[in-house]
Structure formats: C-alpha cells, structure tokens
C-alpha positions in Angstrom: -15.4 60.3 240.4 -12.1 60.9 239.0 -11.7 64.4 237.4 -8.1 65.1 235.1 -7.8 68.5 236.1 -6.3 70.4 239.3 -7.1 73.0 241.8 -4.6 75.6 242.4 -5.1 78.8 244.9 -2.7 81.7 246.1 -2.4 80.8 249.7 -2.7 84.7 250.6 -6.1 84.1 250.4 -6.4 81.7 253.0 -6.0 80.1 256.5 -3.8 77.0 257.0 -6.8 75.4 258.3 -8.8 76.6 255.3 -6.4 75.2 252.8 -6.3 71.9 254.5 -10.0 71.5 254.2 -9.6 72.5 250.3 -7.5 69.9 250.2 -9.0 67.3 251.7 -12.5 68.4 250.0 -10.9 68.6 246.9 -9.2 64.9 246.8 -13.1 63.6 247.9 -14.6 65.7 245.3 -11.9 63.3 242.4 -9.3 66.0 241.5 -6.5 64.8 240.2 -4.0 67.8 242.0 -4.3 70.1 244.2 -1.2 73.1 243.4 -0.1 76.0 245.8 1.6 78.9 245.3 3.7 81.0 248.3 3.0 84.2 249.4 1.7 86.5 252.8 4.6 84.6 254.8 3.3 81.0 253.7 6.3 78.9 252.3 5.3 76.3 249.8 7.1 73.2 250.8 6.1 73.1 254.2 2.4 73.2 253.7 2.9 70.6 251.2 4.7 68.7 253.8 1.5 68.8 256.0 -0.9 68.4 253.2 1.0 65.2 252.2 0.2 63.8 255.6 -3.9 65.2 255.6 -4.5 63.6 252.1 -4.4 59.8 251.0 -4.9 60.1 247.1 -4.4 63.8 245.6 -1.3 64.9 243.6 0.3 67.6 245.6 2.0 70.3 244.0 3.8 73.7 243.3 2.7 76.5 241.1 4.7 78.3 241.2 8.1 78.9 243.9 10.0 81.1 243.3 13.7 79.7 241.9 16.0 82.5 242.5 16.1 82.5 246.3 16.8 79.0 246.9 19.9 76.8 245.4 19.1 73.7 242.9 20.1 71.3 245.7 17.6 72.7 248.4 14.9 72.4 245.7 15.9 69.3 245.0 15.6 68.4 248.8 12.4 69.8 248.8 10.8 67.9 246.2 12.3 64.6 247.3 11.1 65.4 250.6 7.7 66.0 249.9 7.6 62.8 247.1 8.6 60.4 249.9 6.4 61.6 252.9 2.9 61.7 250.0 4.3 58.4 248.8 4.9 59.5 245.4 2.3 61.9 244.7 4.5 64.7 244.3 4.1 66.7 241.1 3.9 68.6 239.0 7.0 70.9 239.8 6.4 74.1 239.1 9.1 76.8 239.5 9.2 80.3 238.3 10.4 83.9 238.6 7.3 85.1 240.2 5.9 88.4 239.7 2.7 90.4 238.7 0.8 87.5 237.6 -0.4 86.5 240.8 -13.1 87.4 234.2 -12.2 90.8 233.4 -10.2 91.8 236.5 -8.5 88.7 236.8 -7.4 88.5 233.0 -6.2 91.9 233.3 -4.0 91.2 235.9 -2.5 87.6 234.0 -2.2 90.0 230.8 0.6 93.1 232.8 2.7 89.8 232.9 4.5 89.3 229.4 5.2 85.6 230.1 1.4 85.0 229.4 1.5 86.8 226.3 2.0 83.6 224.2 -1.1 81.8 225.2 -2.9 84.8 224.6 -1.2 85.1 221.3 -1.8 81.6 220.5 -5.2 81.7 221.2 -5.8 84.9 218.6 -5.5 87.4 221.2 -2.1 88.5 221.3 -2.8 92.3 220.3 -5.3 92.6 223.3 -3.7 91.0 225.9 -0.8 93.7 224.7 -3.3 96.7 224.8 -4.4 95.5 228.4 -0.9 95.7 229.4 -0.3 99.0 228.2 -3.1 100.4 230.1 -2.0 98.2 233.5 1.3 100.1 233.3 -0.1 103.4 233.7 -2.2 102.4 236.6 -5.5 102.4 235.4 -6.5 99.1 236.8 -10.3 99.9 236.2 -9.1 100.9 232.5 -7.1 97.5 231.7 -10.3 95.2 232.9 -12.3 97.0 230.7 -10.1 96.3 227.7 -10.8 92.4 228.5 -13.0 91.8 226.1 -16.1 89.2 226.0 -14.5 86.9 223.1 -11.0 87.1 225.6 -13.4 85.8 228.3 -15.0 83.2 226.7 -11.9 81.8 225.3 -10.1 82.4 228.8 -12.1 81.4 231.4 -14.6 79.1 232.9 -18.2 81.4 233.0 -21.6 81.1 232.5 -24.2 78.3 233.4 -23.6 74.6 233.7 -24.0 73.4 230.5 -21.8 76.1 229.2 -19.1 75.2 231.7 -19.3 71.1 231.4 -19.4 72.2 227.1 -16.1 73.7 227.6 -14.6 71.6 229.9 -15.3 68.1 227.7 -13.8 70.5 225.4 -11.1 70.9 227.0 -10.7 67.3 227.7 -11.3 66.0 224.0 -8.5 68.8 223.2 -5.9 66.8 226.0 -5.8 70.1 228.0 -5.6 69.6 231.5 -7.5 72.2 233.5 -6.2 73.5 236.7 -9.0 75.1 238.1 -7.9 78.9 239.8 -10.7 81.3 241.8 -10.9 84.3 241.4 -12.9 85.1 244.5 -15.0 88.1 245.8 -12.8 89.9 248.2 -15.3 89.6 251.0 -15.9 86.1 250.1 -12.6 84.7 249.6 -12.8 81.2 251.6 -16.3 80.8 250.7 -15.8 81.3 247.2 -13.1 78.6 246.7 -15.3 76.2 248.2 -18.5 77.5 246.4 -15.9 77.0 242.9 -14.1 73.6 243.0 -17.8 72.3 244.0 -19.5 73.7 240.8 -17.1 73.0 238.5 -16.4 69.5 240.0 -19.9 69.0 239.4 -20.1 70.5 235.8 -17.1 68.1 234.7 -19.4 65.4 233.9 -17.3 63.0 232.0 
C-alpha cells in the first residue's frame, strides 16, 4: 500500500530505538514521509542521518529545526548530507522559529501560537482559535481546552470511528491535502500510542 500522507512526532516523546522502529513500521505500513522535529537533547539531522541508513523507501524529513541557531551554509550541509546518504529521499525541509506550538488539549496548545492563526482563520475559526489564545496566556490551560469547541475538532483533527476517519481522509485526498499524521498521545502511553495511531489511520486510509 502506498498512502500520500506523512507521520511526524516530537522526538521528546521517545527513545532512539523507539523512533527507529516508527520508522521502519511506518515505511512497511506505505507512508509516504516520515518528519521529526528536535527537542529533549535530540538534534534533527543526526537522527535523520541514522534513519536514512534503517529505511529503504520512506521520505525523511524535518518539521521543524529551528533556523536561528545554525548559519544557511550548515543547513545547507545538512540537507545535502542527509539527501545523499537516503539516496534522494530527503524532503520536505522544514525550518522554523520554533516555539509554543509544539483534540481539545492538543488544539489548544497549536492555537497560543499565532502562526497557526491563519489556518484556523481559513477554515472559519479564526475568532476561536483567538479566544483560546487569550485564555492560554493567563495560564488557564484547563480553561483554553475547554474553549476548543466540537465544530474546531471536527474540522481539526482526525476522531471518531473508522468510517468517520477514512470519510475525511478521502476527503482530504480528493481536496489534494496531504496529511501528515501527528499523535497526540496519553502521557502514560506515549510509545504505545504512536504505534496504536499510524496503524489505525494507516488502516482507515483506504484509497
């Protein structure tokens, strides 16, 4: 199976041994990419550089690093580096600011970063995704969740039961979106829940 859409996860969340099974379970299961952000001490390009040489077919790539503490020519280096040792599957390249960003909890927390604010607004939500914000910045994280509402979750994210799921992803595809598919797992349960997630929606996408 070949599915057009990616899996991205915050590498916080995980074990270097964990990611490189996501990977590799990942590229069996048909997903086109497979994206990593940085954080909690793991630098981007250099788990790319190992998952380049632990996968044969999957897209490798970054979203986001951060721009501001590296120069244009070591990013440039990077990205060569990790095109020619995947032979060529390097991509997309995605660079950023980083910041707050990082269902109801987790649209809360993409909504107290204003750079989302547009596909919010484009999708007809702009006015609650500013209200959510307003409450993150006083600190009432429990407050801004509940300001998510149902119609922002719907529109937002991938819930619900299988047919609801594969309905909205052929959606999806018959709109030329490409999905990149990003957890938001139980604390307890983070490893498990990736796994338990790219397999379920893997299986929903039934194009």
């Amino acid at each position: 199976m070949n599915l057009d859409m990616g899996m991205m996860l915050h590498t916080g969340d995980m074990s270097y041994n964990d990611i490189i099974r996501l990977a590799q379970e990942a590229e069996e299961l048909g997903y086109h990419t497979f994206c990593l952000t940085e954080e909690s001490g793991k630098e981007a390009f250099s788990l790319l550089g190992v998952l380049a040489r632990e996968t044969k077919r999957i897209n490798l790539c970054t979203s986001i690093v951060n721009f501001y503490s590296r120069s244009p020519t070591t990013l440039a280096m990077a990205a060569r580096s990790i095109h020619e040792l995947s032979g060529g599957r390097f991509g997309p390249f995605g660079l950023g600011t980083g910041g707050v960003g990082f269902m109801e909890r987790g649209l809360a927390f993409y909504c107290a970063s204003k750079h989302y604010h547009p596909i919010a607004e484009a999708g007809g939500f702009g006015e609650e995704a500013r209200k959510v914000y307003d409450i993150w910045q006083t600190r009432d994280f429990k407050g801004a969740a509940a300001a998510v509402s149902d119609e922002f979750m719907k529109k937002f994210t991938l819930t619900g039961d299988k047919e609801t799921a594969t309905k909205y992803l052929q959606w999806m595809k018959a709109e030329a979106c490409y999905p990149i598919i990003y957890p938001l797992p139980r604390h307890e349960n983070r490893v498990e829940d990736h796994f338990i997630t790219m397999r379920n929606v893997a299986k929903a996408a039934n194009w």
